[in-house]
N, CA, C and O atoms as a MOPAC input file, in Angstrom:
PM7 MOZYME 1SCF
protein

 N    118.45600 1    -2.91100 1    89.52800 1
 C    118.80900 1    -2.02900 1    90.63100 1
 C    118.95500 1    -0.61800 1    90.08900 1
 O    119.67500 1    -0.51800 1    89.09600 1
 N    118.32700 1     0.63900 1    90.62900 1
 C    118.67300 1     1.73800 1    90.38300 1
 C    119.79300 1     2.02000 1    90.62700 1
 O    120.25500 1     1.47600 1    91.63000 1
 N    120.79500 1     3.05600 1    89.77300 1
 C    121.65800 1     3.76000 1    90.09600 1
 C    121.77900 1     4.48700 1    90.60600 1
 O    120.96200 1     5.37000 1    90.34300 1
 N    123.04500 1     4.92900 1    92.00900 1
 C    122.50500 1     6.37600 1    91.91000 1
 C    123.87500 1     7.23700 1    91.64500 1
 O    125.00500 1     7.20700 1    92.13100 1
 N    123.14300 1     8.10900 1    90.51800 1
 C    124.41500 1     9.37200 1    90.06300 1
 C    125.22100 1     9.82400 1    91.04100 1
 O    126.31600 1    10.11800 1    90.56200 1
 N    125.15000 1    10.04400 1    92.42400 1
 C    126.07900 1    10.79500 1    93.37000 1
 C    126.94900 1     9.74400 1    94.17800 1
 O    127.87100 1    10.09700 1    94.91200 1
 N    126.52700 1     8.23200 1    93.95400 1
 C    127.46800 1     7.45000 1    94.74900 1
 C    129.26600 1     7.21500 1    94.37500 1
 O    129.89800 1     7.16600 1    93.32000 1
 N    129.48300 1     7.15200 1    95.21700 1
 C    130.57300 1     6.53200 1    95.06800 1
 C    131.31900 1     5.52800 1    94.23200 1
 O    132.53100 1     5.53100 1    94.01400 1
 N    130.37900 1     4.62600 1    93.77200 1
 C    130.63300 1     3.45600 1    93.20600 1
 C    130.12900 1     3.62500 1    91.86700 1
 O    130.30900 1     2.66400 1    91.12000 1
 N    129.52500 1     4.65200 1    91.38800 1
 C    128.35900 1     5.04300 1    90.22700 1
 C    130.06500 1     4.64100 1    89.07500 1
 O    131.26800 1     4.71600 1    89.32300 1
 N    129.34500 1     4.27100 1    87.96700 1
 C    130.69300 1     3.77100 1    86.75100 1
 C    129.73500 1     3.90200 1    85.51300 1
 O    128.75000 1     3.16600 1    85.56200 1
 N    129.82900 1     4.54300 1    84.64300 1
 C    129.42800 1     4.23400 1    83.18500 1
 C    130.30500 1     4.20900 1    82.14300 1
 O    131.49800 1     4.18600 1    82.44500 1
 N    129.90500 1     4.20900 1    80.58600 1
 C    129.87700 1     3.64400 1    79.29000 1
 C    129.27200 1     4.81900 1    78.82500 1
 O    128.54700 1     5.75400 1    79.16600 1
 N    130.36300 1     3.99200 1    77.20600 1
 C    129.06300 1     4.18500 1    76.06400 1
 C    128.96400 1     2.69700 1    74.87600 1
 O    129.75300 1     1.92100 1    74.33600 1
 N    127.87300 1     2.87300 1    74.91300 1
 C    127.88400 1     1.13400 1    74.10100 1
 C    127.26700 1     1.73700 1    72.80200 1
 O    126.69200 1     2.80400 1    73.01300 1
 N    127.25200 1     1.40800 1    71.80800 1
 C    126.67800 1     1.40100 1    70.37600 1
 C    125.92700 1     3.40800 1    70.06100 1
 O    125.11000 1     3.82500 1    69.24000 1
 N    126.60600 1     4.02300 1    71.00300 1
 C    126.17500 1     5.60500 1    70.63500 1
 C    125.32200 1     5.50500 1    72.10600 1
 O    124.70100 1     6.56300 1    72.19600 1
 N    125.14500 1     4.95500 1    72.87100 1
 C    124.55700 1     4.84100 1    74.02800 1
 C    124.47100 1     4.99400 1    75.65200 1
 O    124.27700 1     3.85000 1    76.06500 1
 N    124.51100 1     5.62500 1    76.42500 1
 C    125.28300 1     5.58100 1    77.72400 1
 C    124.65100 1     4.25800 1    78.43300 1
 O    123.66200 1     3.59800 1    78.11400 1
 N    125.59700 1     4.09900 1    79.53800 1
 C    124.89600 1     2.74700 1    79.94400 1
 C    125.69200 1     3.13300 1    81.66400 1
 O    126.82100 1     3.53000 1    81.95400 1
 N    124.76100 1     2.86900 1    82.31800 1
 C    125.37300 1     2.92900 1    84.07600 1
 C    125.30400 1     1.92700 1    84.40100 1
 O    124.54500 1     1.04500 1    83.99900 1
 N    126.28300 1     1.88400 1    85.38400 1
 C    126.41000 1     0.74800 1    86.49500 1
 C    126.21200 1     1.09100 1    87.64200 1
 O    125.92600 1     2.28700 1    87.69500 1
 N    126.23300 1     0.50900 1    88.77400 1
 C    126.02700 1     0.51400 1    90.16000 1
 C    126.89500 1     0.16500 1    90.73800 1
 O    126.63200 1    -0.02200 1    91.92600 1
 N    128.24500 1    -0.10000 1    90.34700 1
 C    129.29600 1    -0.41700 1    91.27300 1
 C    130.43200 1    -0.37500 1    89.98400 1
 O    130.02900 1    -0.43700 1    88.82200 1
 N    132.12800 1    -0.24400 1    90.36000 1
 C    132.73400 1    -0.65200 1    89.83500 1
 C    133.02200 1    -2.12700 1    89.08500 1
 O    133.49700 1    -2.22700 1    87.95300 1
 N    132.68200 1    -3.12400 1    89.84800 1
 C    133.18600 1    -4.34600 1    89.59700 1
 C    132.32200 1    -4.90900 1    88.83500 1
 O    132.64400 1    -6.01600 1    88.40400 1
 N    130.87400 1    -4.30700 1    88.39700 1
 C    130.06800 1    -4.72800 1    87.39100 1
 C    130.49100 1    -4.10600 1    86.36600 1
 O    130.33700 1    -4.78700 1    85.35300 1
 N    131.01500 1    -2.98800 1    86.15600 1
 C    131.14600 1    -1.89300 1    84.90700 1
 C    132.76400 1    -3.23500 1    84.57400 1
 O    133.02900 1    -3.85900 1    83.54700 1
 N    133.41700 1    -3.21700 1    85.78400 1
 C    134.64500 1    -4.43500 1    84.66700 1
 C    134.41300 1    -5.23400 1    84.05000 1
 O    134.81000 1    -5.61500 1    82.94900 1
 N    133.31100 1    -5.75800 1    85.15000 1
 C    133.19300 1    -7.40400 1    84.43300 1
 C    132.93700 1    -7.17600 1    83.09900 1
 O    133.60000 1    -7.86200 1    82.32000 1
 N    131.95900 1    -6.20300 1    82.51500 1
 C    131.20100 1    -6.16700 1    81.51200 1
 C    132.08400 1    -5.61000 1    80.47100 1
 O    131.96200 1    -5.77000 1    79.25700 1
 N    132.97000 1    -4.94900 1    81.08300 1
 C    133.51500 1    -4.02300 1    79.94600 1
 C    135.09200 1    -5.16700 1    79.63200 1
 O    135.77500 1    -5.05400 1    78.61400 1
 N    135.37000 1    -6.13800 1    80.69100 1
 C    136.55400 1    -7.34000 1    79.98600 1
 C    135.75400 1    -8.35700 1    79.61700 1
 O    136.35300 1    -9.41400 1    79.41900 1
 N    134.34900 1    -8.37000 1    79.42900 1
 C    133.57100 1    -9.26200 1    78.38700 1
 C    133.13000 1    -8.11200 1    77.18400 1
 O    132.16900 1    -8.32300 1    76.44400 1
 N    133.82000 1    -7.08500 1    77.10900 1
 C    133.13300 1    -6.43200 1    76.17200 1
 C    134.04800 1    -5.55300 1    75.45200 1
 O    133.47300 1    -4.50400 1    75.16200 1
 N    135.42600 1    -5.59600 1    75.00200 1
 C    136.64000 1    -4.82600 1    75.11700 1
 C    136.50200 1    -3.23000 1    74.05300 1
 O    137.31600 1    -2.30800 1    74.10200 1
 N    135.18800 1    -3.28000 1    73.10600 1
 C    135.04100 1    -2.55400 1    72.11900 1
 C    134.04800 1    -1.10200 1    73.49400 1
 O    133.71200 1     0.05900 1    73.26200 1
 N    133.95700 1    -1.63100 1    74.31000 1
 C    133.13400 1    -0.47700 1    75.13600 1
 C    134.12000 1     0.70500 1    74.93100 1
 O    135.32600 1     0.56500 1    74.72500 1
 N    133.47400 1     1.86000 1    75.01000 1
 C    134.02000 1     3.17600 1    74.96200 1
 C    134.05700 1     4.50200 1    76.11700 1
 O    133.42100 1     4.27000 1    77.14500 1
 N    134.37300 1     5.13100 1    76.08000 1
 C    133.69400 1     6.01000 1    77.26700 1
 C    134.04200 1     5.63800 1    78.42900 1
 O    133.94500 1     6.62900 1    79.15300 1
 N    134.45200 1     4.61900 1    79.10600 1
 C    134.17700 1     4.11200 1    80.33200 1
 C    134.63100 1     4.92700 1    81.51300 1
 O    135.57700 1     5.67100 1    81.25700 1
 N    134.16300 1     4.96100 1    82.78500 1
 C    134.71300 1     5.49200 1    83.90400 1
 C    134.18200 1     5.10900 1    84.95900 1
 O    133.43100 1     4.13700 1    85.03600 1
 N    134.48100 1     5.76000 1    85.78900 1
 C    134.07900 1     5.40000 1    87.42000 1
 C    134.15400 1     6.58900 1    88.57800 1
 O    134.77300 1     7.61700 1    88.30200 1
 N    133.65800 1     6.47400 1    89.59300 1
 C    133.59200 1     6.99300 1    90.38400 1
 C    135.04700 1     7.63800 1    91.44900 1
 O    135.25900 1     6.85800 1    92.37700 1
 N    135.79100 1     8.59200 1    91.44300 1
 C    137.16400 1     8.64500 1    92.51300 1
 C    135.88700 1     8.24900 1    94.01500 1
 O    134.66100 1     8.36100 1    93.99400 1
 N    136.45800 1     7.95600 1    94.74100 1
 C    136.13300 1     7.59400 1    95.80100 1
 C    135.79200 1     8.44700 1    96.97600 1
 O    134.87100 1     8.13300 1    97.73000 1
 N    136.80900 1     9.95800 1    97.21900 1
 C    137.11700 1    10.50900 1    97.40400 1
 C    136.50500 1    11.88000 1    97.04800 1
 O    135.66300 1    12.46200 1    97.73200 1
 N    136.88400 1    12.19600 1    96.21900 1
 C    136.19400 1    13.24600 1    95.32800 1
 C    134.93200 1    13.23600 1    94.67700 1
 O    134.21400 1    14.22200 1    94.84300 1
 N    134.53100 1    12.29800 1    93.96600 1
 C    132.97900 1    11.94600 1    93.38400 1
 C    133.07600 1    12.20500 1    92.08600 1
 O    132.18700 1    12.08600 1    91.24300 1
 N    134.24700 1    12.58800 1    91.92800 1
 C    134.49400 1    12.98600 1    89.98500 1
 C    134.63400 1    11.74200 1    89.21900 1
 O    135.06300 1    10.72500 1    89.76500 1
 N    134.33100 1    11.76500 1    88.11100 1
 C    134.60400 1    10.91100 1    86.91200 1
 C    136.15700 1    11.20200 1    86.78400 1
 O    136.77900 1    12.26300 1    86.71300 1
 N    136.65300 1     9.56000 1    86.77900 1
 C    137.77300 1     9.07700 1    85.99300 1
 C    137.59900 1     8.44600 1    84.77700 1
 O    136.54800 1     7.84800 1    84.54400 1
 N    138.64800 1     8.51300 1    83.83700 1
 C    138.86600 1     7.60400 1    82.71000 1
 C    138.98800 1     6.33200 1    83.35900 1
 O    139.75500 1     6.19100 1    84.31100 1
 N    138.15300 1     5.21600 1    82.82600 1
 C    138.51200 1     4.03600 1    83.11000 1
 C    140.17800 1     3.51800 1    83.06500 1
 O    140.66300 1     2.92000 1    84.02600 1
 N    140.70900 1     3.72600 1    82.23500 1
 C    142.17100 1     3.52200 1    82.14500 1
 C    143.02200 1     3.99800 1    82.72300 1
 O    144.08100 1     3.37100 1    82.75300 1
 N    142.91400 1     5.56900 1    83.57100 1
 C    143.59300 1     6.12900 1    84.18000 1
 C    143.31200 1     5.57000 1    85.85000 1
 O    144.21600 1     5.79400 1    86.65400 1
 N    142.37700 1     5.03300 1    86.21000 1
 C    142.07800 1     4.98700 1    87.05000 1
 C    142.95400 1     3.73000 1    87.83500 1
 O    143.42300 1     2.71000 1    87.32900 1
 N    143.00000 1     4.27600 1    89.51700 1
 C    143.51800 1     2.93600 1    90.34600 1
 C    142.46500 1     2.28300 1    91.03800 1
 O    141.35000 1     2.80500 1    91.01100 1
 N    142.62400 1     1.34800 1    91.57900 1
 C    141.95600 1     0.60100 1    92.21600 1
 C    142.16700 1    -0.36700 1    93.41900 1
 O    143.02600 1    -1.24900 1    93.43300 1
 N    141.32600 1    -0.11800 1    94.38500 1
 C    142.14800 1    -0.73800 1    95.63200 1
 C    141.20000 1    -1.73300 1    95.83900 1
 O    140.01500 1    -1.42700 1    95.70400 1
 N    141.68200 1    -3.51800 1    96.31500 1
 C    140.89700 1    -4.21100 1    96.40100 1
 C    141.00600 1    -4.78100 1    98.25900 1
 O    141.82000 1    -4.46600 1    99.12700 1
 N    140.07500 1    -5.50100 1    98.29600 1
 C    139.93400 1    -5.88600 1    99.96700 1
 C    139.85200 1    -4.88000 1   101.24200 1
 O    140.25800 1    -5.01500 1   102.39600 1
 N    139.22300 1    -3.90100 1   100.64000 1
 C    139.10400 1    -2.99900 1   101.88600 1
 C    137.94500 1    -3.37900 1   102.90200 1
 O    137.15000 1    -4.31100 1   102.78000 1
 N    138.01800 1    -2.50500 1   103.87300 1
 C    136.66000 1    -2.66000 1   104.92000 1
 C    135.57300 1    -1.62300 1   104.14700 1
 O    134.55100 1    -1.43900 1   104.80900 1
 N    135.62600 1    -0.96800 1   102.94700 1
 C    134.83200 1    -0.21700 1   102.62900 1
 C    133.49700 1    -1.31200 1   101.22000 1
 O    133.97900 1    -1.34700 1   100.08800 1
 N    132.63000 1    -1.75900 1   101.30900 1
 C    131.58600 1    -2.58300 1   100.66700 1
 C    131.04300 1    -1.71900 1    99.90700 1
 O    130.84200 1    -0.63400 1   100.45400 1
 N    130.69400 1    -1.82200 1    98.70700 1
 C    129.84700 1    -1.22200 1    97.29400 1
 C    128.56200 1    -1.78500 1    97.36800 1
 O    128.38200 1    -2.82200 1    98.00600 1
 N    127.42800 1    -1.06700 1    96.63600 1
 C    126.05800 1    -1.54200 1    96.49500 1
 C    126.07100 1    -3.16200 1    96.84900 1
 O    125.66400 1    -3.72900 1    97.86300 1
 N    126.68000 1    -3.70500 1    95.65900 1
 C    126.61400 1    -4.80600 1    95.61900 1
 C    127.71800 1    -5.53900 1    96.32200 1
 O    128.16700 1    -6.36100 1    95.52300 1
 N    128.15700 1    -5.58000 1    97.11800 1
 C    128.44900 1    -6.33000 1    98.54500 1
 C    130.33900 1    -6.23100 1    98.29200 1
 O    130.62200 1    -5.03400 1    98.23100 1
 N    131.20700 1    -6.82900 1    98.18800 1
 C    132.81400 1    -6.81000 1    97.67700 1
 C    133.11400 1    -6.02300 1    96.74100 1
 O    132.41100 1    -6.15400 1    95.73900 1
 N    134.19300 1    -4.96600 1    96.68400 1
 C    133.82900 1    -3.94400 1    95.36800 1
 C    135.10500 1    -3.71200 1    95.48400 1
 O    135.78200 1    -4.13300 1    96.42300 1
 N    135.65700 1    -2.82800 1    94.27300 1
 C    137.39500 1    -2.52900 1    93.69500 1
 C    136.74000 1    -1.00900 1    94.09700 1
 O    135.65000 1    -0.59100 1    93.70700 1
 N    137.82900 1    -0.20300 1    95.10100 1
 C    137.22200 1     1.00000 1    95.17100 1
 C    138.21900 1     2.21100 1    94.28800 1
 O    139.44200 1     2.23500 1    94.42300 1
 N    137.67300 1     2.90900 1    93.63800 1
 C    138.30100 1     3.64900 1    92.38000 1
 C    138.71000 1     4.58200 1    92.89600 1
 O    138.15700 1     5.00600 1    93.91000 1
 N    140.09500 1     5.35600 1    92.22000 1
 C    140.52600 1     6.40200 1    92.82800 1
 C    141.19300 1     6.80100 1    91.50600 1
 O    141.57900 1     5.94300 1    90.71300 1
 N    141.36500 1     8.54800 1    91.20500 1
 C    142.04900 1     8.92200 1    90.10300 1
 C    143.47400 1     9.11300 1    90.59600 1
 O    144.23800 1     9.11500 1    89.63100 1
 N    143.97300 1     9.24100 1    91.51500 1
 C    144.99900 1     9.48500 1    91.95500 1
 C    145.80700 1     8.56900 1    92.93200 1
 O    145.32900 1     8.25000 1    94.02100 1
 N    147.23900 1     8.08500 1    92.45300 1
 C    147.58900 1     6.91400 1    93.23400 1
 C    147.63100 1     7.03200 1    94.85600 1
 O    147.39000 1     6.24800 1    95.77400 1
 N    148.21300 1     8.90300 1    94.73400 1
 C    148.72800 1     8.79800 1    96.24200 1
 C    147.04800 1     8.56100 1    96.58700 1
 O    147.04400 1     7.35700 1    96.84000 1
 N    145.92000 1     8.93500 1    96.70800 1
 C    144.68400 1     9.02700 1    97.11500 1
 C    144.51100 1     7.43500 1    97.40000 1
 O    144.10600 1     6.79100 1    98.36800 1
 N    145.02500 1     7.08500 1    96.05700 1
 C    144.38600 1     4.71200 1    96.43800 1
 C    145.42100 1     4.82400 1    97.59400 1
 O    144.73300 1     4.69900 1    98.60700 1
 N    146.64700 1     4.98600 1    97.95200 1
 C    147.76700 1     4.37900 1    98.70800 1
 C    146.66100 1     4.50100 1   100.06100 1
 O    146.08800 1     3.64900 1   100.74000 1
 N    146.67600 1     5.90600 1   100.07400 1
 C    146.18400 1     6.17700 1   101.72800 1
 C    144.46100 1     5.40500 1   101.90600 1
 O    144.12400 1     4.79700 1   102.92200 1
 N    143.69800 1     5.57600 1   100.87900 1
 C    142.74900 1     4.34500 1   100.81500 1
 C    143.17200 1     2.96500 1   101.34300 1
 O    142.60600 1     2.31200 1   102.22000 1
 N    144.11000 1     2.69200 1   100.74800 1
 C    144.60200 1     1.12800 1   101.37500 1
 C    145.01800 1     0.98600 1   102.82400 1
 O    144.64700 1     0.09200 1   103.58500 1
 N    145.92500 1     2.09200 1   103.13500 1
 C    146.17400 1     2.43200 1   104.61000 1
 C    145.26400 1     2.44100 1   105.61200 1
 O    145.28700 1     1.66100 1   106.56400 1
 N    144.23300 1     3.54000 1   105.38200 1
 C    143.48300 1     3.73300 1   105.78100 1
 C    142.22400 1     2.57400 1   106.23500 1
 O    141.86600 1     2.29800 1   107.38000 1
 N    141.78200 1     2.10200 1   105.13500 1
 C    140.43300 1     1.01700 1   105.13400 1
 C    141.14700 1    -0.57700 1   104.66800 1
 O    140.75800 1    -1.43900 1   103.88000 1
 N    142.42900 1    -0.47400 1   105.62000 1
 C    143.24900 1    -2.25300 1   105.18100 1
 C    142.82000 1    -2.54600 1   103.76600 1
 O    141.97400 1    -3.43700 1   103.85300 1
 N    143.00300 1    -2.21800 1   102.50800 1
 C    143.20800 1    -2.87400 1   101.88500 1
 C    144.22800 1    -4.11200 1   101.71200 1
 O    145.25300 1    -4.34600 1   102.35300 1
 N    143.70500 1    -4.75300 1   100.77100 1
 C    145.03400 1    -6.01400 1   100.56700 1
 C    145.62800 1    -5.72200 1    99.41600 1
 O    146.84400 1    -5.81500 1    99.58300 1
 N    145.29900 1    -5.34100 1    98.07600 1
 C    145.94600 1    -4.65300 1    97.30900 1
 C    145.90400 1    -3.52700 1    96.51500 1
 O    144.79100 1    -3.02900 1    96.68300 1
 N    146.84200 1    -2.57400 1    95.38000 1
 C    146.16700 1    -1.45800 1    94.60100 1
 C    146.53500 1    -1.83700 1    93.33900 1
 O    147.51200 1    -2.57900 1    93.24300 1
 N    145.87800 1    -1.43700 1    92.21000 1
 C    146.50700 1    -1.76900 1    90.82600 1
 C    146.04500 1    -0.88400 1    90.15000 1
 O    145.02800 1    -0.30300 1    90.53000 1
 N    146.79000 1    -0.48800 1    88.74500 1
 C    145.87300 1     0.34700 1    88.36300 1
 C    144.88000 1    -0.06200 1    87.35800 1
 O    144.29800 1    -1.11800 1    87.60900 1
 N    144.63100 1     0.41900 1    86.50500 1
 C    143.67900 1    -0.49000 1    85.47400 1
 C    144.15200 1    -1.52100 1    84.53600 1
 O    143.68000 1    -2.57900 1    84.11900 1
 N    145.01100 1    -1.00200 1    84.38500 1
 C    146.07800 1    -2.30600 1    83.45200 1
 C    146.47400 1    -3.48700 1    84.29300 1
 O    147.32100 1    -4.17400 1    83.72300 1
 N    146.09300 1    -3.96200 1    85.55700 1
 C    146.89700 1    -4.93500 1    86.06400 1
 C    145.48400 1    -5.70500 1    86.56200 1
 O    145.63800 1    -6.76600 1    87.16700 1
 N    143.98200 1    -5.17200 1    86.31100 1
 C    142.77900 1    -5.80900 1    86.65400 1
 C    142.53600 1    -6.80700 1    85.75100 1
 O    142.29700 1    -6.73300 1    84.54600 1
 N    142.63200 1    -7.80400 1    86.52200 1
 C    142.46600 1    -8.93800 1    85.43000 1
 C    140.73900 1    -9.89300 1    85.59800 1
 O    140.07800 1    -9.76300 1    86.62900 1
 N    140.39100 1   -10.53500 1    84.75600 1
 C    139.28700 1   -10.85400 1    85.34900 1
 C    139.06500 1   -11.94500 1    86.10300 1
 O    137.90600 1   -12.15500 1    86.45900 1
 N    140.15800 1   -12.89200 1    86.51400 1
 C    140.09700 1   -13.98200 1    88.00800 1
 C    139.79100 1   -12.45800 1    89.02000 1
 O    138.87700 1   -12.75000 1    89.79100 1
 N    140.18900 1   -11.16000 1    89.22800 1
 C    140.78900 1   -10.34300 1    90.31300 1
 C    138.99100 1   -10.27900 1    90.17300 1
 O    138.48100 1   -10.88500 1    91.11600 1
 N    138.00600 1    -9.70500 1    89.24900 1
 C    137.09600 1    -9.30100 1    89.02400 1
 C    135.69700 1    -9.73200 1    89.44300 1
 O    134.67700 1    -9.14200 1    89.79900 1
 N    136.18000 1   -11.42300 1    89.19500 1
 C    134.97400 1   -12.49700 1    89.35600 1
 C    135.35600 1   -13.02800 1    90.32000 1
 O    134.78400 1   -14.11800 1    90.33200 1
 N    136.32400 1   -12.90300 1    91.62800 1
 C    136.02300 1   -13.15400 1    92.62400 1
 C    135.99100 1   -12.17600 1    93.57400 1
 O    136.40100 1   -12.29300 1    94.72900 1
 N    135.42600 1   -11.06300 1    92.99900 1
 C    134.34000 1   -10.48100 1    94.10600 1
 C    132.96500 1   -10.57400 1    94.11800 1
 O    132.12400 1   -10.09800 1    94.88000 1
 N    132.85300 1   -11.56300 1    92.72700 1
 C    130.90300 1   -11.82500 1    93.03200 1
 C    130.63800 1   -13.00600 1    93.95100 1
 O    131.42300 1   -13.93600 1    94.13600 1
 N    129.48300 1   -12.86500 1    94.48400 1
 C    129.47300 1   -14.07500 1    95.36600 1
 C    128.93000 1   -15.65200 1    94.47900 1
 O    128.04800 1   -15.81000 1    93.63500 1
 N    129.57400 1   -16.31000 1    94.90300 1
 C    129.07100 1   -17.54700 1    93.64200 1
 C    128.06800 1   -18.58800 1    94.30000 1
 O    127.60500 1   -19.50800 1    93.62700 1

C-alpha cells in the first residue's frame, strides 16, 4: 500500500540507518512492539498533521474516526487534544504510549 505523507495516520521509523513508513498508526506499533530496538519512531497528531515522538504521544482507541487500514489508535501530541478527540468521535479509551500494550494493538486487525 502506498503511503501518503500528508495523512493523518502517516507514522514512521528508522530501522538499521534507514527510514521506513507506515500507513497507519497501529501497523507502525505492531511492528515497532515486535521490534523494540526501532528508533526514530513517530506518528501523525491528528489534528495538526505534525510529527510526534512515538513516546510522547497519546492515543485514543474506538472512535467513529477509521484509518487506511480499517480500526486504528488515533494519535495526538497533546492530551487535552486526545480528551476532546474522545468526546468528540466516542471514543472508548485514551492512553498514552506507555500503557499500549500489544493484546490493545492486535485487536484492531481483523483476524
Amino acid at each position: 500500500m502506498r503511503v501518503d505523507p500528508t495523512g493523518p495516520f502517516t507514522a514512521g521509523a528508522t530501522e538499521s540507518g534507514h527510514a521506513i513508513a507506515f500507513d497507519s498508526n497501529k501497523c507502525l506499533l505492531d511492528y515497532r512492539l515486535a521490534h523494540p530496538s526501532l528508533t526514530g519512531a513517530w506518528v501523525t497528531d491528528y489534528y495538526t498533521r505534525t510529527h510526534v515522538a512515538l513516546e510522547a504521544a497519546f492515543f485514543v482507541i474506538g472512535s467513529d474516526v477509521s484509518g487506511p487500514m480499517g480500526a486504528d489508535l488515533v494519535a495526538h501530541g497533546e492530551r487535552a487534544n486526545a480528551e476532546r478527540f474522545l468526546r468528540d468521535h466516542h471514543g472508548t479509551a485514551l492512553h498514552p504510549f506507555a500503557e499500549i500494550t500489544a493484546e490493545m494493538v492486535r485487536s484492531l486487525f481483523s483476524r
